[in-house]
Structure formats: structure tokens, C-alpha cells
C-alpha positions in Angstrom: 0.0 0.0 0.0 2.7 2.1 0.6 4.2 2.5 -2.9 1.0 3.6 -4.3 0.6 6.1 -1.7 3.8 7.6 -2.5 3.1 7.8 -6.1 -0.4 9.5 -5.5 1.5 12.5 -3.4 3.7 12.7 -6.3 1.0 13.6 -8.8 -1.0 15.7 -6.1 2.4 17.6 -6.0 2.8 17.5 -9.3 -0.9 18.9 -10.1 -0.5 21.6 -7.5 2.7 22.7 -9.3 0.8 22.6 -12.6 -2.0 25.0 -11.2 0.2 27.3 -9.1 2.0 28.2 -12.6 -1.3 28.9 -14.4 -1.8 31.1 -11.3 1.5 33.1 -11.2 1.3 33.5 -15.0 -2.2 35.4 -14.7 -0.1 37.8 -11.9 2.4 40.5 -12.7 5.4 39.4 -11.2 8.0 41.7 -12.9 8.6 43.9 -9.5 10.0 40.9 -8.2 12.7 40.2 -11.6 13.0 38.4 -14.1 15.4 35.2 -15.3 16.8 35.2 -18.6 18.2 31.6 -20.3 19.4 32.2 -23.3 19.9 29.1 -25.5 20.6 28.0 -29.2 19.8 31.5 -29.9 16.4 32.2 -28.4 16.1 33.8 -24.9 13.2 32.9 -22.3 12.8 34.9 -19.9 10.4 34.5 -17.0 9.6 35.9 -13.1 12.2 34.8 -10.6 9.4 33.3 -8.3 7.8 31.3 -12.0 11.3 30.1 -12.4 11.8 28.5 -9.0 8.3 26.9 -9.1 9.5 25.6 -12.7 12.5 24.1 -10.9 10.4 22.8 -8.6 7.8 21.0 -10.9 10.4 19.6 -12.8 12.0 18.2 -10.1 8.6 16.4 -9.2 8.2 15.4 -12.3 11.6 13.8 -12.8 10.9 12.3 -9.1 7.7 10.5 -10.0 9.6 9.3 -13.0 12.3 7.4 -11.7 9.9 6.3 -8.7 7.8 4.6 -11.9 11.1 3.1 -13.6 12.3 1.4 -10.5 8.9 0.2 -9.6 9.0 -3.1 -11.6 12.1 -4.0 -9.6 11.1 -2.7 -6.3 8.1 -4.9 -7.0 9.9 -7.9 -7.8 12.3 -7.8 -4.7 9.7 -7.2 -2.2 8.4 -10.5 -4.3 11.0 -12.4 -3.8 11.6 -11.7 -0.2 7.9 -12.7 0.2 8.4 -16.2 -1.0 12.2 -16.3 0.8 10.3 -15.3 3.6 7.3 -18.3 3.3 9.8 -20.8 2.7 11.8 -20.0 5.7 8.8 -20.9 7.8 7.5 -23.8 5.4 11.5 -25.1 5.8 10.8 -24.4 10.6 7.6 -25.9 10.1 8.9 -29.1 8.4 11.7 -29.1 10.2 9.9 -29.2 13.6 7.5 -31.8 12.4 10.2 -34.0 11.9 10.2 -33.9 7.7 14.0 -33.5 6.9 14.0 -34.1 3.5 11.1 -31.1 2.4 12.8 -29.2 5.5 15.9 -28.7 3.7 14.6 -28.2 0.3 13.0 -25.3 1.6 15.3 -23.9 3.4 17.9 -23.9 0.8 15.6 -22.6 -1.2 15.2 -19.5 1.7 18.9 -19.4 1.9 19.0 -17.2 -1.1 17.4 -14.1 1.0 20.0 -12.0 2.1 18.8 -11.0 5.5 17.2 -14.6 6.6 19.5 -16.4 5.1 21.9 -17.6 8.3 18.9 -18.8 10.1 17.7 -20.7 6.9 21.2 -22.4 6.8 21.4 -23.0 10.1 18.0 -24.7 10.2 19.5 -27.0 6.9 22.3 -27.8 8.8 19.7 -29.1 11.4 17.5 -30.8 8.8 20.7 -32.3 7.5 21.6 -34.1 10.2 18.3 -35.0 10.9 18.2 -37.5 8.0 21.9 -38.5 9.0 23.7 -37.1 6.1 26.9 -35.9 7.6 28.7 -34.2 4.5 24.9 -32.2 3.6 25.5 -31.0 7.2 29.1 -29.6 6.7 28.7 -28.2 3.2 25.8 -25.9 5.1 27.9 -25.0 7.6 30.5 -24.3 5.3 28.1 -21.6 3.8 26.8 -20.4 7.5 30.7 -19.6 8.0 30.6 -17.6 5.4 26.9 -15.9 6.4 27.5 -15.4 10.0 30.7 -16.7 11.7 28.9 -16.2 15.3 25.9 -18.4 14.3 28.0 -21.1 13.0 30.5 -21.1 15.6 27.4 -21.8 18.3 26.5 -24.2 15.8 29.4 -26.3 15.4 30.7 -26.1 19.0 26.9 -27.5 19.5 27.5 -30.4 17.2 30.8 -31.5 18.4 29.4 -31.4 22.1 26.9 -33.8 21.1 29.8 -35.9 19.5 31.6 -36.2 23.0 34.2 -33.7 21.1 34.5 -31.2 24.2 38.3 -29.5 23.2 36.4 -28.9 19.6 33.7 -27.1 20.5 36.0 -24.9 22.3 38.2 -24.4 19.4 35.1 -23.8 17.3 33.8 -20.9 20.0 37.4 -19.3 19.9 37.1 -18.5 16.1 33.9 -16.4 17.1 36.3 -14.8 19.9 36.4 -11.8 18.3 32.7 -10.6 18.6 31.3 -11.1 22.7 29.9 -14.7 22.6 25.6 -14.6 22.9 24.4 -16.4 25.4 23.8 -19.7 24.1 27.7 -19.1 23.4 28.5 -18.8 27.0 26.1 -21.9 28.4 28.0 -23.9 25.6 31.6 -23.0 26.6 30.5 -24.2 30.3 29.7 -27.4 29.4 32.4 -27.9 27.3 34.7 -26.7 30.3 33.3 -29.0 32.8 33.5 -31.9 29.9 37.6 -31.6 30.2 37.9 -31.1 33.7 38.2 -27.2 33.4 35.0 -26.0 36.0 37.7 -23.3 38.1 37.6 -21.6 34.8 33.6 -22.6 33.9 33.0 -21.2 37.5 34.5 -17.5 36.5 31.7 -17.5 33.6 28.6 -17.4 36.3 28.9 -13.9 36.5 28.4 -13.1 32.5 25.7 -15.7 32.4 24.1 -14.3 35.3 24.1 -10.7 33.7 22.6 -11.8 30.3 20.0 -13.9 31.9 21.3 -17.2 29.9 19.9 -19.8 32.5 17.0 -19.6 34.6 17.3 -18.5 37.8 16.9 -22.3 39.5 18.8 -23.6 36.7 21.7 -21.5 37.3 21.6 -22.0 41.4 22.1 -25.9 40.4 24.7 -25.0 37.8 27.0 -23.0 40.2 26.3 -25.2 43.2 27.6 -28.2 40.4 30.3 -26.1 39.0 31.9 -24.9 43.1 31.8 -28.5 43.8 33.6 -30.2 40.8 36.2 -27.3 40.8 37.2 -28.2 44.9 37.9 -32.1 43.2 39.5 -30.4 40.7 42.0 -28.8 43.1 45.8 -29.8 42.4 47.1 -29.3 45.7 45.9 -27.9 49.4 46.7 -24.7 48.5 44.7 -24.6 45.4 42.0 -26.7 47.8 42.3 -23.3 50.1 42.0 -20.7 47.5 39.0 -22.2 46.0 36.9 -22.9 49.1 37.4 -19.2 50.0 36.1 -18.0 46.8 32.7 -20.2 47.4 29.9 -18.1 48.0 29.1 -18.3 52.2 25.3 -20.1 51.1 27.3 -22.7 48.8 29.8 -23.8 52.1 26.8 -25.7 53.7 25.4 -27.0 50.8 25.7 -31.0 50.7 27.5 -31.7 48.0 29.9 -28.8 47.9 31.3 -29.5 51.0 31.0 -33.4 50.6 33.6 -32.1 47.7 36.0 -30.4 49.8 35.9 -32.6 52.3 36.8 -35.9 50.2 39.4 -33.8 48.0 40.5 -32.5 51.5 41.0 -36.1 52.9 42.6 -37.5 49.8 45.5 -34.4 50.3 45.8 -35.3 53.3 44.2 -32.5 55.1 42.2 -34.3 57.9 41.5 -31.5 60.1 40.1 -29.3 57.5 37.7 -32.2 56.3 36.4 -33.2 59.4 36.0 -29.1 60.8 33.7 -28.5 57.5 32.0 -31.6 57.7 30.9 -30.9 61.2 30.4 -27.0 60.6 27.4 -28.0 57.5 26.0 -31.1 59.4 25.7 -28.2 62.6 24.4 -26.0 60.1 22.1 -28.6 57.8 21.1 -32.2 58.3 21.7 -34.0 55.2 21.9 -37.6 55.6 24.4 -38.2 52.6 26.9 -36.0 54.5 25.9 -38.0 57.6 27.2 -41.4 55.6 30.2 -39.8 54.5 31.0 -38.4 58.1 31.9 -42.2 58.9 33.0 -43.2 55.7 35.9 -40.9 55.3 39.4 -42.2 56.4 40.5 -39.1 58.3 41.0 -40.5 61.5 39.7 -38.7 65.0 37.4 -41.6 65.5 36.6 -40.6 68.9 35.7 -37.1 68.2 33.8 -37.6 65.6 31.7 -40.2 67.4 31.4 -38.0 70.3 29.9 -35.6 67.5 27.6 -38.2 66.0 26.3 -39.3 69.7 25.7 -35.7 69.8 23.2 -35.5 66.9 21.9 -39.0 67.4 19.4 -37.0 69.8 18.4 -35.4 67.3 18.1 -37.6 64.8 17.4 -40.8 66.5 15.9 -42.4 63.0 18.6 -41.5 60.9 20.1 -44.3 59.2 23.2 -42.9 57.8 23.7 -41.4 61.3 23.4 -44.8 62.8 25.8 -46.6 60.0 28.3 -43.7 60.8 28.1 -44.7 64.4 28.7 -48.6 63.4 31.7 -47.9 61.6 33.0 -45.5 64.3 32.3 -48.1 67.0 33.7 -50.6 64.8 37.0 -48.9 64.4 37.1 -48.3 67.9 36.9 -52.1 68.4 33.5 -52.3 69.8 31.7 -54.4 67.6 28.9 -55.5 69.9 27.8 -52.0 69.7 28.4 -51.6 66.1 26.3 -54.4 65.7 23.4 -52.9 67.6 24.0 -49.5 65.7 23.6 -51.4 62.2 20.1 -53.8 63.1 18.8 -50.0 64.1 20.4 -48.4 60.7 18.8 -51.9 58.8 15.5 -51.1 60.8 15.7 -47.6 60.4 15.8 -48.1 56.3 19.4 -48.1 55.5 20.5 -50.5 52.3 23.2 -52.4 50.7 26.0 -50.2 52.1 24.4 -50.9 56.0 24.3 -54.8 54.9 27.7 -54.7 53.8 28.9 -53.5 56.9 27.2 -56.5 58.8 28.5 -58.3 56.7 32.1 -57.5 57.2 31.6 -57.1 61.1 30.1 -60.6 61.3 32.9 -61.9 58.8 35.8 -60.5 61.4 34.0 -62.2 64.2 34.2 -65.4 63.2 30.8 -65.5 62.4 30.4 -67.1 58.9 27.0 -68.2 57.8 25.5 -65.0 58.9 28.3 -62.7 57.1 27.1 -64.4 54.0 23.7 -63.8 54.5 24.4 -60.2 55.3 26.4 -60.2 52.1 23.9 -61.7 50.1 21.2 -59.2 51.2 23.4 -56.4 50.4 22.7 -58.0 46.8 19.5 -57.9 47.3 18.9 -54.3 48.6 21.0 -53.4 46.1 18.8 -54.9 43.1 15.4 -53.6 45.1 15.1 -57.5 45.8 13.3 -58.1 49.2 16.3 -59.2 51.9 15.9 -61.9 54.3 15.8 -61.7 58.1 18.9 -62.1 60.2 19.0 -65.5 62.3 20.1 -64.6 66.2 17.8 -61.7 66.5 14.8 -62.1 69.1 11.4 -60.1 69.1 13.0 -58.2 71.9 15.7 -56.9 70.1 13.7 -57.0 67.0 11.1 -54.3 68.5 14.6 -52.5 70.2 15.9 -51.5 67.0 12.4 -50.1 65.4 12.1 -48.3 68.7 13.2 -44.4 68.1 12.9 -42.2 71.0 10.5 -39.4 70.6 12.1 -36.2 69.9 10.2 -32.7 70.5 10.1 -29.2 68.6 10.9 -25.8 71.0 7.3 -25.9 71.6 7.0 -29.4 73.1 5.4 -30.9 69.9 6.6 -34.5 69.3 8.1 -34.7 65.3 6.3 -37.3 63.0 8.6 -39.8 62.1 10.9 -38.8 59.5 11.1 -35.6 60.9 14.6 -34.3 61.7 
């Protein structure tokens, strides 16, 4: 509608010129001067203000003529981007339905508009590999790269991830590394850094994800909580341990699996004290019965302390099982194995698995005690495969009903917790 509008103001202009100069020619307009052009011998003379509306129809005139020369190819290009434009989302629309062949027709087709034509070739390159046809997929990227080097850098580094082909996908994002990655740009270099081991340097990228909105707010929480607690198993040396514990966020140092991190990278640099005063610090701060497990499996030694720590919170958490396995393997270090034994028919009772069977297992097994280690053994099978386990022999309904027993445990207001209440 537009073009037709134009040309209508051009005549109205052109019109209003026309009757204008009938107007002034009916005036006397000498007072004002005169032009003279003087030409192949002749001389025209006319009023200085007839002469400038002269110029000024003329230039109209000229105007709408040029406008009508170029309209047959204005005409066809906006044509053509109209049918670029309809087989770019014919090409989406296939290619989300899942038709690659008519998908790629199409968008090769769109390819050819100038504006659309890296997200047509980037959607062939999808349609591509769609339909498995590796070298159709690389001979449109090929193109992309010439396009838009941005858009077929994300792709690429995409496409190698997917191949297990982390150190590629970096080296693809690098070649974009002269224009600021997009988002999608920065989420993709993080999982290619945590793919080789790299999250220290993945861990520095939260802040520009966080200021372009990349990830969802829950979605990035997870990712940095994931991210602080690969790069503290990453950590070369205690030092390096140190440096990256201090640059966790405070909320992250009581998170379960961060500090479970630390403190089994901690233990395996030899750096007992540090393990076991974090370990105590989150379960202080949290409950978390994985940490509660780990508190007794890690091989850092201060067996009594930390069993004077896990008495401590058994009176709060009288049903915990890991808390009650913990205290097995404490007692059983200790060399107390009748009350390592009672610890672990509470833990079993309690709803602790394989790893609680197991430790019966090898408890009965250093006792002397055979036929019932295999039996223990065999149910840590079981439990382990969701198999139903079978009872125990040597347990009465005495100390049957002693290890279901939990002793009631009250709030700050005197209300007794339902069970499975910490």
C-alpha cells in the first residue's frame, strides 16, 4: 500500500505545481525580476518566483519518473523476499515436524534471501543431520561460516558437544572470539569446560551468564552449586583446595555436595582437620543424611571425636540411618563391635540399604561368624537390586522391636516430630 501512496503525493504535488503556474502567470510578477536563459539563440525569460516553481515542478516530475522506472524491480524484490520469507517458515515448520527431506529443500531454497539467510542455513544444517547425512550437514555450515561466523560457531561447537568432542567445541567458540559470545555461546563453553575437567575456569563465567540472563534463575543455582563442587575435586594441591573454598559463596559452604567435595578432595590431600571441621560445621548447620554417611566413611581418622559428635546428633536424629551406620563404623574402628552391631540392626530397621548390609557383613565376617556374614552379604545383593532381603537368624522379638524403637524427639514448643522428621 505504501508505494501507491507515495506515487499518489507525487501527482498531487505534481498537479498543485501545474495549477500554481497557471496562477502566477495570470499575476504581474516583474517587481520581483525576471530570469533570462538564453539558449541555441532564443532567450526565455520568465519571473524569478515562475522560475523557481518551474525548478520545482520539474524536479517532481523527474521524481515520480524514476519512482515509476524502479517500480517493476522494487516490485519484484519485495516478491521475492515474500516467497524467501514463506519458505523460511515452510522449511521451521517441516523441520519441527520432523520432515528433513522437504525441511531442507526449503530452506535452501530461503537461503538465497539475504537478511534470513543464516537462520535458513542453520536450520539446513539441522535438517541435515536429521536425516543422518553428515557431508549435507558440513557443506551448510560451510556456507553459514561464510553468512555469519557467530551463528556457525554456536552451531558447530553444539554439534561437536553432542559428539563427545569437548576440546572442539572450544576451538570452534574461539574462532567467534572476536565478537562477545551470545548467550547460548557462554552456556556452551561451560559445558564444554566442565567436559575436560576445566570447571575453576567454567565457575569464572557465572557472573556473565548471570548478567545476560542465559539460564534460569533455578537452573543457574544448580549450575553454580555443580560447578563450586567439581572445581574443589579439581584442586591440584591444598593450597589450590584453600583458595577455592574461600572464593565459594558463604550459602554454597553448607550445601551438601559442595562441602562433601571439599571434604573428600580435602582427605585424599591429606588434610584431615580441614575435612572433618567442615564436615561438622554443615552437618551443625544442615542435616543432610548423605553427609551423615560420609562423616563415617571418610578415612580421616579422629574416630573418637567424631563419634562423640555423631552421639551428639543422634538425639536429634534418633531415625537417621546414615547417622546410625556412621556410628557402626566409628564403633567398629574403635573395636567395639557388639555396639556396632546394635547400631547397624537400628540403621537396617531404620531403612538403610546395601552399604548398611555390607557393613554387617564385614563385622560378622571378622567375628568369626560365617553363615550370617554371608547372609548379610547376600542381602546387600539384594537391597541393592530392590530385591526383598531376608531376616537375620540370632535376632529375638525383643531386640527386634529394640531397634524399630526411636525415641521421641520434640520441637521448641513441646510438639513430638512425626517420624521422619529431623
Amino acid at each position: 500500500m505504501k508505494p501507491y501512496r507515495s506515487l499518489v503525493m507525487l501527482l498531487l504535488a505534481a498537479a498543485l505545481g501545474v495549477l500554481a503556474a497557471t496562477w502566477l502567470a495570470q499575476q504581474d510578477l516583474s517587481a520581483l525580476g525576471r530570469v533570462i536563459v538564453r539558449t541555441g539563440g532564443y532567450d526565455y525569460s520568465t519571473s524569478v518566483p515562475a522560475a523557481l516553481l518551474l525548478v520545482l515542478l520539474a524536479w517532481l516530475l523527474l521524481g515520480a519518473l524514476w519512482y515509476l522506472l524502479r517500480l517493476p524491480v522494487r516490485t519484484w524484490s519485495r516478491y521475492r523476499k515474500r516467497r524467501g520469507r514463506a519458505r523460511l517458515l515452510e522449511g521451521l515448520a517441516a523441520l519441527q515436524g520432523g520432515h528433513w527431506s522437504r525441511a531442507e529443500r526449503l530452506l535452501a531454497a530461503a537461503a538465497e534471501d539475504p537478511e534470513a539467510g543464516a537462520l535458513a542455513l542453520a536450520a539446513a544444517v539441522r535438517a541435515a543431520d536429521g536425516r543422518g547425512d553428515g557431508n549435507a550437514a558440513q557443506e551448510w555450515l560451510r556456507a553459514l561460516a561464510g553468512r555469519d561466523p557467530v551463528a556457525h560457531a554456536l552451531l558447530q561447537a553444539e554439534r561437536l558437544l553432542g559428539q563427545g568432542r569437548p576440546v572442539d567445541a572450544i576451538n570452534a567458540l574461539d574462532v567467534a572470539a572476536a565478537q562477545p559470545l551470545p548467550p547460548r555461546g557462554l552456556v556452551l563453553r561451560v559445558r564444554a569446560l566442565r567436559m575436560i575437567g576445566r570447571a575453576g575456569e567454567a565457575y569464572g563465567l557465572l557472573g556473565a551468564l548471570r548478567q545476560q540472563n542465559a539460564l534460569p534463575p533455578a537452573e543457574l543455582a544448580q549450575l553454580e552449586g555443580e560447578l563450586a563442587a567439581q572445581a574443589l575435586q579439581e584442586a591440584a594441591d591444598a593450597n589450590e583446595l584453600a583458595e577455592r573454598w574461600e572464593a565459594t559463596p558463604k550459602p554454597l559452604r553448607t550445601a551438601p555436595d559442595v562441602v562433601a567435595a571439599y571434604a573428600v578432595r580435602a582427605a585424599a590431600l591429606r588434610w584431615n582437620d580441614a575435612a572433618l571441621r567442615h564436615l561438622d560445621h554443615a552437618l551443625d548447620a544442615r542435616w543432610d543424611e548423605a553427609l551423615a554417611a560420609l562423616y563415617g566413611r571418610l578415612p580421616i581418622g579422629h574416630v573418637d571425636s567424631r563419634r562423640a559428635s555423631a552421639q551428639r546428633w543422634l538425639q536429634a536424629h534418633p531415625a537417621s540411618p546414615a547417622l546410625l551406620l556412621t556410628l557402626a563404623r566409628l564403633a567398629r574402628q574403635q573395636g567395639q563391635w557388639t555396639q556396632a552391631e546394635d547400631f547397624l540392626h537400628r540403621a537396617l530397621a531404620q531403612g538403610a540399604g546395601a552399604e548398611a548390609w555390607e557393613e554387617l557383613g564385614d563385622g560378622l565376617a571378622a567375628a568369626g561368624d560365617e553363615a550370617r556374614a554371608r547372609l548379610a552379604y547376600a542381602n546387600a545383593l539384594r537391597a541393592s537390586r530392590g530385591e526383598p532381603v531376608q531376616a537375620l537368624p540370632g535376632r529375638d522379638l525383643r531386640e527386634r522391636i529394640h531397634d524399630l524403637a526411636v525415641p521421641e524427639t520434640r520441637d521448641g514448643h513441646g510438639i513430638p516430630h512425626l517420624p521422619g522428621q529431623g
